[in-house]
C-alpha positions in Angstrom: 2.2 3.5 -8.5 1.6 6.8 -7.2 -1.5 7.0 -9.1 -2.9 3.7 -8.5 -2.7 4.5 -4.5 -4.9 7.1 -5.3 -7.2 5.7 -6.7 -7.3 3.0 -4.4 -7.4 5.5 -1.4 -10.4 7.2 -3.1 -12.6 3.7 -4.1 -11.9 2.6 -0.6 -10.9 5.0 1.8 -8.7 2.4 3.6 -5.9 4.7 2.7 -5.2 8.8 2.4 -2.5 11.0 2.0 -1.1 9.3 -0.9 2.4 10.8 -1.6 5.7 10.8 -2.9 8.2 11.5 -5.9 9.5 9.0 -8.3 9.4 5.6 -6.7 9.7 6.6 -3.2 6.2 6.8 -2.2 4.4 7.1 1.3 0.5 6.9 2.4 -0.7 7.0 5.8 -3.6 4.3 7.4 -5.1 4.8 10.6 -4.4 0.7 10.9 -1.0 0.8 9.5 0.1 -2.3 11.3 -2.7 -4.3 9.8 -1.7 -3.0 6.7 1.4 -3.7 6.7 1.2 -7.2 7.6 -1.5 -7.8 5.1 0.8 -6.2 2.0 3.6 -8.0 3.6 2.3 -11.8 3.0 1.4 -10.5 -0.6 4.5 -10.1 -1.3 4.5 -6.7 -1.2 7.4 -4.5 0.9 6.4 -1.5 2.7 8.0 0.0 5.7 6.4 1.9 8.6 7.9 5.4 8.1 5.2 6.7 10.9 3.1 6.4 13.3 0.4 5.7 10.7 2.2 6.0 7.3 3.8 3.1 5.4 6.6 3.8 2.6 7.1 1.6 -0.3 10.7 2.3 -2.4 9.8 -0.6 -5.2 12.0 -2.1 -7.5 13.3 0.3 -10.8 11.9 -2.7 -12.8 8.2 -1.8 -11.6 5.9 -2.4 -14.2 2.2 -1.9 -14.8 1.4 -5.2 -13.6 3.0 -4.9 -9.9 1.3 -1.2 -9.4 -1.9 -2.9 -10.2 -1.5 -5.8 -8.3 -0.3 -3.1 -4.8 -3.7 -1.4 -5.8 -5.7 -4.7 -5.7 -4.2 -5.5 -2.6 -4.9 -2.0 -1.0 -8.5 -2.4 -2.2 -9.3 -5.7 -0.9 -7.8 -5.3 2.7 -10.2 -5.2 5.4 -9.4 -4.5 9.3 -9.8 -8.5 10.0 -7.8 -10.0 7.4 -5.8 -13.2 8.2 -2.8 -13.1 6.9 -1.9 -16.9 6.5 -4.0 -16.6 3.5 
């Protein structure tokens, strides 16, 4: 998961600071609260654990699959998202 943040934050740049050990893993966004709403009605759970840092603790079943599909959703957030969608 770790590693697919990174790469996320370096395609995109939405994200930086990528960080962590294990599962517990943090990464800060200048628009965290945007952020966090748009992971949030993906299904994804992160936490503010900053002023502009957001924590994920996922699941010990994580799998290839779910750290892809945090990294897609990383990717394809923009500043204006609607999250009813």
């Amino acid at each position: 998961m770790k590693i697919e943040l990174g790469n996320a934050a370096r395609d995109k740049g939405h994200i930086s600071n990528v960080r962590g050990l294990g599962t517990a893993i943090a990464f800060d966004c200048a628009q965290a609260d945007s952020m966090q709403s748009w992971l949030l009605s993906r299904g994804i759970v992160v936490a503010r654990v900053g002023e502009n840092t957001l924590g994920i603790r996922p699941a010990l079943i994580l799998g290839p699959a779910h750290a892809a599909n945090l990294r897609e959703a990383v990717r394809n957030w923009h500043i204006n998202h609607d999250s009813g969608r």
